[in-house]
C-alpha positions in Angstrom: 0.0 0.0 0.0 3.6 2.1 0.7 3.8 2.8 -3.0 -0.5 3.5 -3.6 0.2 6.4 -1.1 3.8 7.1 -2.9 1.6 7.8 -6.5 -1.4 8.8 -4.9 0.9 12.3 -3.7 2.4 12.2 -7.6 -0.7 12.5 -8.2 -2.8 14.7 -6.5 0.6 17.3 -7.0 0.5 17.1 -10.5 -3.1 18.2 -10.5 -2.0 21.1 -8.2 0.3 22.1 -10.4 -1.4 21.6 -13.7 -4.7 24.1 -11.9 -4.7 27.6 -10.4 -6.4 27.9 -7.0 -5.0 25.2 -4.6 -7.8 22.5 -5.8 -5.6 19.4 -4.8 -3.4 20.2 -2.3 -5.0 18.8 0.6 -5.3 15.7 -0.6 -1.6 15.3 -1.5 -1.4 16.7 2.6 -3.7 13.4 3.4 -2.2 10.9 1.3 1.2 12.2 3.2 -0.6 11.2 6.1 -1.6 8.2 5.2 2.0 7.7 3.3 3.3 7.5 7.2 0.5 4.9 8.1 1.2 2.6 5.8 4.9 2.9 6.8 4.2 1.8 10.6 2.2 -1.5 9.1 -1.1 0.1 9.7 -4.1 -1.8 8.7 -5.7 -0.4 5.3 -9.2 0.9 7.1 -6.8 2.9 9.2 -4.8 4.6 6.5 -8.0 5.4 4.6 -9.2 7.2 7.7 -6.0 8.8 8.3 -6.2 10.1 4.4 -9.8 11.5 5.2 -9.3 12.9 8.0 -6.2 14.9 7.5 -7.0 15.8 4.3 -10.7 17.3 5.6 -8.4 18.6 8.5 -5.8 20.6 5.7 -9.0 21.8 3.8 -10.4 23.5 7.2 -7.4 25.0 8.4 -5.8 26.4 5.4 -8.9 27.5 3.2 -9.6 30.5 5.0 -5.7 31.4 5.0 -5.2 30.6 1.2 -8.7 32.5 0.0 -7.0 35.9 1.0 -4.1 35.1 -1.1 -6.0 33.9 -4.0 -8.4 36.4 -5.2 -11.7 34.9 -7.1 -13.4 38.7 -7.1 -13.3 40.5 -10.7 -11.2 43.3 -11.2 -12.3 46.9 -12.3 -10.4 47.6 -15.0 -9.6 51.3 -16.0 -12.4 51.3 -18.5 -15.2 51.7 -15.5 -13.1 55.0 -14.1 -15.0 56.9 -17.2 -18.4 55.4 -15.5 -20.3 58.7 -13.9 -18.2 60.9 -16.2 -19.3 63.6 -19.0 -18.9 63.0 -22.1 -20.4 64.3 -25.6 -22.4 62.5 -28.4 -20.3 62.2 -31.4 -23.0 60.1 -33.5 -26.7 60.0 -32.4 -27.7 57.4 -30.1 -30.7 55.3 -31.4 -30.8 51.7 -30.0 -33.4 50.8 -32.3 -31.0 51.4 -35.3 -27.9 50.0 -33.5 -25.6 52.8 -33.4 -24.0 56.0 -31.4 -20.8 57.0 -30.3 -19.7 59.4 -27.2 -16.0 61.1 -26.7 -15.5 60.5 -23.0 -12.2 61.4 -21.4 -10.3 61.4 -24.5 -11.7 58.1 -25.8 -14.8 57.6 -28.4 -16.8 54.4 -27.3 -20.2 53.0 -28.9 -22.3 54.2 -26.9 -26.4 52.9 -25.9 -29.1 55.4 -23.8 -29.6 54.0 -20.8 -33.2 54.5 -20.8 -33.8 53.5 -24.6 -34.7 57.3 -25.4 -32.3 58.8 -28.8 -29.9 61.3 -27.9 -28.8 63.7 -30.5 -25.8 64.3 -31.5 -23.6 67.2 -29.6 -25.8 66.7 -26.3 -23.8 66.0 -22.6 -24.6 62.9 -21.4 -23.2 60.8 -18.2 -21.6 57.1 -18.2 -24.1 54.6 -16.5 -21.8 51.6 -17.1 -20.1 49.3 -19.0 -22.0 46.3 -21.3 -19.2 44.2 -23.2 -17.6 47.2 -25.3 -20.8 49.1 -25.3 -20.9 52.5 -23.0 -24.6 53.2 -21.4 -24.9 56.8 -20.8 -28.0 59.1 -19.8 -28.6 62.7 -20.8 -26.8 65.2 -18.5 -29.2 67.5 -16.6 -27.7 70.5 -18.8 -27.9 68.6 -22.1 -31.6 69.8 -22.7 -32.7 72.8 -21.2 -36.3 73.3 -20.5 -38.5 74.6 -23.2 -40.5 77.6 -22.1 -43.2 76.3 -24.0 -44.0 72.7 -25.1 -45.9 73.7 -28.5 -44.9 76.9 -30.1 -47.5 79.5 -30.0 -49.5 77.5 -27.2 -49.7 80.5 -25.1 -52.0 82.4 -27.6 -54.5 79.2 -28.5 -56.5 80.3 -25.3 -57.4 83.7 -26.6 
């Protein structure tokens, strides 16, 4: 059973190396254990348990330790520092028709409302966030000043 044990750590440390994110090592910890088991003539029910346990023993102890060092969250990129910044339409934005582009901090994206409304070209608009390569914006508050009146001439219709 000496030499099981012997390839059984070949084993699961190939696997560690060959993957990112400590996936086997505790095993190759437990088959160690069991490695030194087998070596003292212990019966094969009692090297098994030893692999279990110590490998169970390895995952408990050292998970916590090894998920700061390993990092699973995504990374912001620099692309999402233009997200909440100004920028100006450079071709009309119309998801319907597929197209629009905004010059934000030195860079043109493709560009998509937010909302789904068309935003002309030349207005302000603010980055919601990044889709894939697409940039969601909204108008900017001072894109579109308030018309004094919504229909021209609707001030006179009452008289």
């Amino acid at each position: 059973m000496t030499i099981f044990w012997v390839v059984a750590i070949a084993v699961f440390l190939l696997a560690e190396a060959l993957t990112a994110g400590l996936t086997s090592i505790w095993f190759a910890i437990g088959a160690l254990a069991a490695l030194v088991a087998a070596l003292f003539n212990a019966p094969i029910w009692l090297q098994m348990v030893w692999f279990f346990v110590i490998s169970i023993i390895a995952l408990i102890i050292t998970r916590p330790l090894v998920s700061r060092f390993v990092n699973n969250k995504s990374q912001p990129t620099n692309a999402d520092m233009v997200i909440g910044m100004s920028g100006i339409v450079t071709e009309m934005i119309d998801n319907l028709a597929g197209r629009g582009a905004v010059a934000v901090a030195g860079k043109v994206w493709t560009a998509r409302s937010a909302d789904g409304e068309t935003i002309p070209l030349g207005a302000t608009v603010t980055a919601d966030r990044i889709e894939g390569v697409k940039l969601f914006v909204r108008p900017a508050a001072e894109s579109f000043p308030p018309a004094e009146s919504p229909v021209p001439g609707a001030e006179d219709a009452g008289e």
